[in-house]
C-alpha positions in Angstrom: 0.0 0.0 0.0 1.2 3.3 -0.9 1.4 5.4 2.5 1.0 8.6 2.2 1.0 10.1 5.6 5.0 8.5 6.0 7.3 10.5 4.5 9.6 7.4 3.3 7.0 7.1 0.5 8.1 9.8 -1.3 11.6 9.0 -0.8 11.6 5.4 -2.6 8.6 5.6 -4.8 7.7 7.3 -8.0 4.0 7.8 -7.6 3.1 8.8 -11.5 1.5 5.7 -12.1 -0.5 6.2 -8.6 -1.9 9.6 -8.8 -3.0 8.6 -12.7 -5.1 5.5 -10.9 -6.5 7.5 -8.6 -7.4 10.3 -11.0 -8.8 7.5 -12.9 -10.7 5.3 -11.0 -10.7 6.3 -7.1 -10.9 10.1 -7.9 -12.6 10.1 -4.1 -9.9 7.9 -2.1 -10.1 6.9 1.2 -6.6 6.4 2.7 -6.9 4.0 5.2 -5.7 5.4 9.3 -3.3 3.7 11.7 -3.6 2.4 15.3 -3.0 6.1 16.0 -4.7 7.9 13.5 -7.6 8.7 11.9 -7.8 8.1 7.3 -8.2 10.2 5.4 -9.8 11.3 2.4 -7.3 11.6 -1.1 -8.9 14.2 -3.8 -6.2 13.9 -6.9 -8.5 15.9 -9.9 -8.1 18.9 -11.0 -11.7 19.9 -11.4 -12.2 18.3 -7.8 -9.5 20.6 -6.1 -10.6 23.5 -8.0 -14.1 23.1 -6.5 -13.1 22.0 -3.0 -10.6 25.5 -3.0 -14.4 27.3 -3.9 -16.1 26.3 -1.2 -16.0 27.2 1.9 -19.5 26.3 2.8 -18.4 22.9 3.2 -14.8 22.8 3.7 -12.4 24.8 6.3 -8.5 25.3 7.1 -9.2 26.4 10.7 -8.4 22.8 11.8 -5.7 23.0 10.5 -3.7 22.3 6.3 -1.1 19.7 6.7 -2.1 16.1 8.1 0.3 16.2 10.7 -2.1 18.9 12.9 -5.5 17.7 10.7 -5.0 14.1 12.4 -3.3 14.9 15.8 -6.3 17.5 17.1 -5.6 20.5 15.0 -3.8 23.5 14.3 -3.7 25.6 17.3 -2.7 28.8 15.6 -6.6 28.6 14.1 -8.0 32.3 14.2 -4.5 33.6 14.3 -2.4 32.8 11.2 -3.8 33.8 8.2 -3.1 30.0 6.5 -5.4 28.6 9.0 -7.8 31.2 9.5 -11.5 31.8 7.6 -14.5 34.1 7.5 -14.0 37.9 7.6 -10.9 37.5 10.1 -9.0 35.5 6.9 -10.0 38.3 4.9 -9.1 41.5 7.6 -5.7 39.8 7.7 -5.3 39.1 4.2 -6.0 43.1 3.4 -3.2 44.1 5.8 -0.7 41.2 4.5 -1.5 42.8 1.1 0.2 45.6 1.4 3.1 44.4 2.2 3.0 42.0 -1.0 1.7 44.8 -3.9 4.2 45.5 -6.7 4.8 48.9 -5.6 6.0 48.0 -2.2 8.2 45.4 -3.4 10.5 48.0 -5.6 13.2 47.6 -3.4 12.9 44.3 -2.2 12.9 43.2 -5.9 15.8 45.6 -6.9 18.0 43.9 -4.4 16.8 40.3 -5.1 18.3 41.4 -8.6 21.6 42.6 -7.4 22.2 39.3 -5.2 21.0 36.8 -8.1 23.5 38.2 -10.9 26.2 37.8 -8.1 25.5 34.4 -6.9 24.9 33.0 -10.7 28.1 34.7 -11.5 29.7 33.5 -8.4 28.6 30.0 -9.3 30.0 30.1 -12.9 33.1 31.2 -12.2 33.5 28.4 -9.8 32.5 25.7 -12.1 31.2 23.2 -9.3 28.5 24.2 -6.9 25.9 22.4 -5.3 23.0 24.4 -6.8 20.7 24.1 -3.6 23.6 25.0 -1.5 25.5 28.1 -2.7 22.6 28.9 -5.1 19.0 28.7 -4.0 19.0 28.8 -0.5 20.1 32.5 -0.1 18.1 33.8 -3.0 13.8 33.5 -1.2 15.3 33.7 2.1 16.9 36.5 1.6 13.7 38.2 -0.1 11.6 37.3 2.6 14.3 38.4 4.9 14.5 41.9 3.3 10.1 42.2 4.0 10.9 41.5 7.6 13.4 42.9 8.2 15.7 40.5 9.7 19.2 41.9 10.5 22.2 40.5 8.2 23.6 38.7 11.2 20.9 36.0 11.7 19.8 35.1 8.8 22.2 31.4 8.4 19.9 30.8 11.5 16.6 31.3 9.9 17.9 29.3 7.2 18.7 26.6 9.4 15.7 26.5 11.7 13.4 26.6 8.2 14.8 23.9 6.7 14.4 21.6 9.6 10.7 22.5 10.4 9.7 20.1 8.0 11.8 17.4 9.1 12.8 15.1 11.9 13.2 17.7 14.6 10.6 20.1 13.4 9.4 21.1 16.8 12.4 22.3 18.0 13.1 24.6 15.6 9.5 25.8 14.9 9.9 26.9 18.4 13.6 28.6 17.7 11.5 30.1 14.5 8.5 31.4 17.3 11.3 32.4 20.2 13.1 34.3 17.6 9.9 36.5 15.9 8.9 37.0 19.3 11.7 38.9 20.4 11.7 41.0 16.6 7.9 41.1 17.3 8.6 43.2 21.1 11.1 45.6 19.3 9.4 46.8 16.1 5.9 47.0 18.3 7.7 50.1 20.2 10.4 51.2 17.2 8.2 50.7 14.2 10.6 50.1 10.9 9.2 50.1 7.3 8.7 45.8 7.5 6.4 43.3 7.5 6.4 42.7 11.0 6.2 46.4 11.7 3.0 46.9 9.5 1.8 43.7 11.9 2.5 45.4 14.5 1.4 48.7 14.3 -1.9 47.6 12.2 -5.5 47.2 13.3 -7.9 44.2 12.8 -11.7 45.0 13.9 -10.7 48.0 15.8 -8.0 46.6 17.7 -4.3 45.7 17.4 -3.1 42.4 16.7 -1.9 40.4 19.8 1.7 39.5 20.3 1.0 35.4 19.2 -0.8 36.1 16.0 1.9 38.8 14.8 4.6 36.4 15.9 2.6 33.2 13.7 2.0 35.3 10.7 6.0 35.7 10.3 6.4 32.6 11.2 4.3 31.5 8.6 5.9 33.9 5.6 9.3 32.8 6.5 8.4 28.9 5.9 6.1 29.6 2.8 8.3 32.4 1.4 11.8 30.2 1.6 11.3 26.7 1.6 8.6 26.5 -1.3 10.3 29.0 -3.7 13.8 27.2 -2.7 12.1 23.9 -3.8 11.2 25.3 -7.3 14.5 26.8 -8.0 16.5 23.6 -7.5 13.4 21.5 -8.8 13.8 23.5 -12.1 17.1 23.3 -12.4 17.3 19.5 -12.4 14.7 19.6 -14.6 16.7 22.0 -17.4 19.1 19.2 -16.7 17.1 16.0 -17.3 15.3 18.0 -20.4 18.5 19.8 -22.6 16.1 20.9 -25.5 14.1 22.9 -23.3 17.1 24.9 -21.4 18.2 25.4 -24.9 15.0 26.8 -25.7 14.9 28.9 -22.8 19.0 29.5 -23.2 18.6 30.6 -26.7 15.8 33.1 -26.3 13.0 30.6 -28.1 10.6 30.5 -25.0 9.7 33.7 -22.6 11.4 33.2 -18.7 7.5 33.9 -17.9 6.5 31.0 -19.7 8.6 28.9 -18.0 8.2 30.0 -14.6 4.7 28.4 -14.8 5.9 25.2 -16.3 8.7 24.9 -13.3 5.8 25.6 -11.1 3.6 23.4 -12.4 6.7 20.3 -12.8 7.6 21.2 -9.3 5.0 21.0 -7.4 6.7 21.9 -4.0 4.1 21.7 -2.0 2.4 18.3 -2.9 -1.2 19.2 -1.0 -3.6 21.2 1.1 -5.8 19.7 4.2 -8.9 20.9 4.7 -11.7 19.7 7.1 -15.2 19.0 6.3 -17.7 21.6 8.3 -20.9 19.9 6.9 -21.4 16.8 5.1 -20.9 16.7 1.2 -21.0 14.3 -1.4 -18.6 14.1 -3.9 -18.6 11.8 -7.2 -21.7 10.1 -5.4 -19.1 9.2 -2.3 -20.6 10.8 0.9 -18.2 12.9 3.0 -19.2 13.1 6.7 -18.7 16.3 9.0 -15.1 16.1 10.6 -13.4 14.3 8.2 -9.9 15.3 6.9 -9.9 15.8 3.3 -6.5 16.4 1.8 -6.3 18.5 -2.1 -2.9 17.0 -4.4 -1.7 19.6 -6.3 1.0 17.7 -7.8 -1.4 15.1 -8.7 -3.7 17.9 -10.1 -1.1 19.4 -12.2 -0.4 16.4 -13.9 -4.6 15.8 -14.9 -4.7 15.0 -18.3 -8.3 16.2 -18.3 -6.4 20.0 -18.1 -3.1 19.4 -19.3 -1.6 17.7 -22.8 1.2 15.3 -22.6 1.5 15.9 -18.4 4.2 14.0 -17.9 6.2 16.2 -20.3 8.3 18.9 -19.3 7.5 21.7 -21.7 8.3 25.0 -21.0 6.2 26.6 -23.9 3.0 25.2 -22.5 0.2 26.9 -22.5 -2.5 27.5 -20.9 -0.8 26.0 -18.1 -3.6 26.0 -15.5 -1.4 24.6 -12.7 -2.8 24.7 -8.8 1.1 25.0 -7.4 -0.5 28.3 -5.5 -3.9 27.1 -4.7 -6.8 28.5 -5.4 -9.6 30.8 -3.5 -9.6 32.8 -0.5 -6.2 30.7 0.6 -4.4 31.4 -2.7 -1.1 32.0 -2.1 -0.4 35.7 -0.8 3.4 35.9 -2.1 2.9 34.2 -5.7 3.8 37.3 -7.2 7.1 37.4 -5.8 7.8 33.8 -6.2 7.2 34.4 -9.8 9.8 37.6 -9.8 12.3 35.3 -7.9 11.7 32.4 -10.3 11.8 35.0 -13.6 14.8 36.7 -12.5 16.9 33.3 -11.6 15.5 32.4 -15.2 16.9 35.2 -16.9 20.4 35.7 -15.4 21.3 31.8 -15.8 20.3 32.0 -19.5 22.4 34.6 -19.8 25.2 33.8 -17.8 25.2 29.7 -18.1 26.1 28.0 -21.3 25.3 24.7 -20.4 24.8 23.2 -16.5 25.8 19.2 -15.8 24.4 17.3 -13.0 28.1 16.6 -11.4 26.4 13.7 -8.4 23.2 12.4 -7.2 20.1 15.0 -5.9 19.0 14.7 -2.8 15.7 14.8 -1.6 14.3 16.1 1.1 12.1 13.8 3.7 8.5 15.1 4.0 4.8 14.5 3.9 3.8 17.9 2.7 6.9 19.2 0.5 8.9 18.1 -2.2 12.3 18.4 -3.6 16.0 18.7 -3.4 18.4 19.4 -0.6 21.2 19.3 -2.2 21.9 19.3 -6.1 26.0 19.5 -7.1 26.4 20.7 -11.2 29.0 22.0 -12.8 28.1 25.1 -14.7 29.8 26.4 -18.1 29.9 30.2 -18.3 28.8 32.2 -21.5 31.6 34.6 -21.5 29.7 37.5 -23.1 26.6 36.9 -21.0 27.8 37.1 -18.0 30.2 39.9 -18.6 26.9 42.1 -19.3 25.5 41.0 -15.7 29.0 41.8 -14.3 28.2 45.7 -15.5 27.6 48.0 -12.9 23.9 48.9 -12.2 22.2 51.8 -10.8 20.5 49.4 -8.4 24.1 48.0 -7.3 
């Protein structure tokens, strides 16, 4: 039986064959529970997830969106982050988040996400060997969502640290390093506001009335996890996949598809966050399968994105595709509040490797990371041939530098 509430399944197994039989013939699956838990209901359509996103008559995130909290009680930041938060509240919070996330507030965050990608691409061409996920990705979203909070220069390998393990083994202890730390940023900007995310928290009002110390505090913690680790995944995810698919980094390399057209694709291919809990408020029947009140009911994206129903040829890695209707973001009131700048990071990694980066080599074995809810590479060494004349434009002097 394929398990997939252990996160050794998606270690060992390629589940392309799986997700089409369910799409196929169990498009309403129930995953059978353990002596300690509670099963589970597996959605894998792309209609199906699109609708369950819609409504929020039936369906809620306020238990909770990953089956580790859906099947052990519940989420108990419900009310308080925005992720696992519904009704008008979700929506107050939302409006304040928002302005932290619209184009115009992002200038500078985006100018300096610019300046850094030209100099680590560079960086890792002139070196020749790198492990991509390494020296690469992992200082490219979390230093974006670094720059929105604020975080000082100084801690920031921490944050790094403590985000990649929150997934893993040990996540408790260092979602509570993650808390401790936002806690004490929290304190200071509340009395010395600074022009940040966790200042506009702070200093802003929901329903008359400042937010409390615990839902500022989850909020950040919340846009440091989604902001690095997901983006992270789809940088190193695409990268392989340029790798495994030459014709299409030549494409891409050689000017023949747009960097916004293949954003979408690596989203879609990627998939880094493989689904969505929610829990059922009212009972619903779906494909003439009746869905009782309480039940968990989890939403595959990366199953979804590979629906054959929605997509041609799913299974191939084309970066001209389109419409490419993927759910990588989700969908509805929960859609994902910082896809705009994952898309800028994503377009603007894009467009300096193509024009730095001849060609890129796998140069060992990926490694994946070990989760239930994420997917993707840890670690991902290539060598990386430089295009002399590229790169020597990127290594011009900008206003912005």
């Amino acid at each position: 039986m394929i398990d997939l509430a252990d996160p050794d399944t998606f270690l060992a197994n390629d589940l392309t064959d799986f997700w089409r039989h369910l799409r196929h013939e169990q498009p309403v699956y129930r995953h059978p529970g353990t002596a300690q838990t509670g099963g589970f209901w597996v959605l894998s359509r792309h209609a199906d997830l699109l609708a369950v996103y819609r409504d929020t008559e039936h369906f809620t995130s306020e238990r909770g969106n990953m089956l580790d909290t859906l099947l052990h009680g519940g989420d108990s930041a419900s009310g308080r982050m925005l992720v696992v938060t519904d009704g008008p509240r979700h929506r107050e919070l939302r409006r304040v988040l928002l302005r932290a996330f619209a184009p115009r507030a992002l200038r500078v965050v985006v100018e300096r996400l610019q300046a850094s990608v030209r100099r680590l691409v560079l960086d890792a061409a002139r070196a020749g060997s790198v492990d991509f996920a390494a020296d690469v990705a992992s200082a490219i979203p979390l230093a974006t969502i670094c720059d929105l909070l604020a975080v000082p220069d100084v801690d920031r390998a921490r944050i790094l640290e403590w985000t990649s393990a929150a997934h893993g083994s040990e996540n408790w202890l260092a979602v509570n390093e993650i808390l401790t730390y936002f806690a004490g940023l929290a304190r200071q900007r509340r009395d010395t506001p600074h022009s940040d995310v966790i200042s506009l928290l702070a200093t802003s009002e929901v329903d008359g009335k400042l937010l409390e110390e615990d839902e500022i505090i989850l909020n950040c913690y919340s846009l440091i996890l989604g902001g690095n680790e997901t983006t992270r995944l789809s940088m190193i995810g695409g990268v392989l996949a340029f790798i495994e698919n030459p014709e299409q980094w030549a494409a891409l390399r050689d000017g023949l598809v747009e960097v916004d057209s293949a954003v979408e694709e690596v989203l879609r291919w990627t998939s880094p966050t493989m689904y969505m809990g929610r829990s059922v408020k009212s009972d619903v029947v779906l494909h003439d399968t009746e869905i009782k009140a309480g039940d968990v009911v989890t939403l595959w994206n990366i199953a979804a994105n590979h629906d054959e129903a929605v997509f041609d040829q799913p299974e191939r890695f084309d970066l001209a595709r389109t419409p490419n209707n993927h759910l990588t973001f989700g969908h509805g009131q929960h859609f994902c509040l910082g896809a705009y700048l994952t898309r800028i990071e994503l377009s603007t990694l894009f467009e300096v490797l193509r024009t730095a980066v001849a060609d890129i080599a796998l140069q060992g074995t990926p490694v994946r990371i070990h989760s239930t809810m994420l997917t993707g590479y840890s670690s991902l060494p290539v060598s990386l041939r430089p295009n002399p004349e590229g790169a020597a434009r990127l290594a011009a002097p900008t206003t912005s530098d």
